[in-house]
C-alpha positions as CSV (number, residue, x, y, z in Angstrom):
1,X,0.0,0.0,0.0
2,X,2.8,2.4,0.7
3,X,4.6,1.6,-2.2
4,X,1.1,2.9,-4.3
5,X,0.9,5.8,-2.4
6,X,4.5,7.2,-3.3
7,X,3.8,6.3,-6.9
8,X,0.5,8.3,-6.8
9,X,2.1,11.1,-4.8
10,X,4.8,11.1,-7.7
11,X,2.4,11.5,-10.4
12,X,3.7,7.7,-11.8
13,X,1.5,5.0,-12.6
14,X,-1.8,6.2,-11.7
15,X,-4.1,4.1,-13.4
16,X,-2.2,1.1,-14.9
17,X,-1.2,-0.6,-11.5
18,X,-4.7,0.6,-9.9
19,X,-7.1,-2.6,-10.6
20,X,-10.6,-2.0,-8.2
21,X,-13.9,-3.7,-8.1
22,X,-15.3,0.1,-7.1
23,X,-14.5,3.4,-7.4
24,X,-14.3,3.9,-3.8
25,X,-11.3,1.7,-3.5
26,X,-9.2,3.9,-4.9
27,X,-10.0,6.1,-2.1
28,X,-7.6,3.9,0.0
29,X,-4.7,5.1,-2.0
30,X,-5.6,8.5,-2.6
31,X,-6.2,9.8,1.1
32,X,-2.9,8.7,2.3
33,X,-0.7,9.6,-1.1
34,X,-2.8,13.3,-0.1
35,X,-1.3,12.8,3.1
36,X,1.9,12.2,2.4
37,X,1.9,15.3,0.1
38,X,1.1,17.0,3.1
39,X,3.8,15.4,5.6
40,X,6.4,14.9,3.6
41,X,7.0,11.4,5.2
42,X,5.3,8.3,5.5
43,X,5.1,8.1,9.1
44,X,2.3,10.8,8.2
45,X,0.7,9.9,5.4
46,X,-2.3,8.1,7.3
47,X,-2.5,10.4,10.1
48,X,-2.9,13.5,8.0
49,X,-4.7,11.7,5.4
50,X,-7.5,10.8,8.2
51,X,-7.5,14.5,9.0
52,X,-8.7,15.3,5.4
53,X,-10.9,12.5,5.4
54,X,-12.2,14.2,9.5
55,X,-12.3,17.8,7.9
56,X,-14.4,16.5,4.9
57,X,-17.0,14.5,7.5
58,X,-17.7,17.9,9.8
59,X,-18.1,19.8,6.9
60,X,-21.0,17.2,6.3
61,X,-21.9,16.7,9.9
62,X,-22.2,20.4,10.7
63,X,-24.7,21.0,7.7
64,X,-26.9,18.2,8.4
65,X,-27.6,17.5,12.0
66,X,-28.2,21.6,11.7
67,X,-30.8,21.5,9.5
68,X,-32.6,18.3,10.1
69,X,-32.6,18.0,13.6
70,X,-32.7,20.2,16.9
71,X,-29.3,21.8,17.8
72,X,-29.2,19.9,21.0
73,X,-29.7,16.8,20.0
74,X,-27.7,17.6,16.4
75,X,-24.3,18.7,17.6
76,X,-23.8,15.9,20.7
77,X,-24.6,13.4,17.5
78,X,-22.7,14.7,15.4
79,X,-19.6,15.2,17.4
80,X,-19.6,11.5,18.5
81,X,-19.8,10.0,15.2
82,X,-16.6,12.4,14.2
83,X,-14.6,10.8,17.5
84,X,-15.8,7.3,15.6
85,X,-14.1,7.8,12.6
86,X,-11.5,10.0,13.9
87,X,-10.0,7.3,16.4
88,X,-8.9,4.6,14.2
89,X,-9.0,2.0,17.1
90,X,-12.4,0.5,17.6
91,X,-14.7,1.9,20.4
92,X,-13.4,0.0,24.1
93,X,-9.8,-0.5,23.0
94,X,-6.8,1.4,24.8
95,X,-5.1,3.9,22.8
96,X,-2.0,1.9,23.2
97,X,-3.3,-1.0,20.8
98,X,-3.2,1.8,18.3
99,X,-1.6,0.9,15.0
100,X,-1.5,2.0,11.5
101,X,-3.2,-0.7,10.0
102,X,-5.6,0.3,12.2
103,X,-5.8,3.4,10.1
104,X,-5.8,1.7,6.8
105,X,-9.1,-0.5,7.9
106,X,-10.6,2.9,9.3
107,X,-10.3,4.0,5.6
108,X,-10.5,0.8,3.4
């Protein structure tokens, strides 16, 4: 996977080594190759591709709970579903089982 994310950060073999079943898979290459963009370093790519991938959901989550529900009821909602997909770890693990494949299923 890392090896496909330099390559699409690079601008080399975008298309031709990129077999999906959906569109959406390519998603799992494209958020971290924006993150590593970002970084600089690989060590970052997932982290700071799951903070494009964060910014994009409260963007969403503050435009819908506001308009289709009451604001006290919207904003608690919508602010726990962001800690859901911001935390990669699933919901009752410690933070120390944290890894970055952990990441990589959050996003896959």
């Amino acid at each position: 996977m890392f090896s496909s994310t330099v390559r699409i950060a690079s601008g080399r073999d975008k298309f031709r080594t990129l077999i999906f079943h959906t569109s959406l898979g390519a998603l799992t290459l494209y958020i971290p190759a924006a993150g590593y963009g970002l970084s600089g370093s690989m060590g970052g790519a997932m982290p700071v591709g799951m903070v494009i991938v964060i910014l994009l959901f409260a963007a969403v989550a503050a435009e819908i709970p506001g308009s289709r529900m009451q604001k006290a009821l919207g904003l608690p909602l919508a602010a726990f579903l962001l800690l859901l997909v911001a935390a990669p770890a699933n919901p009752g693990e410690r933070i120390g089982d944290l890894t970055f494949a952990m990441f990589y299923n959050r996003l896959g």
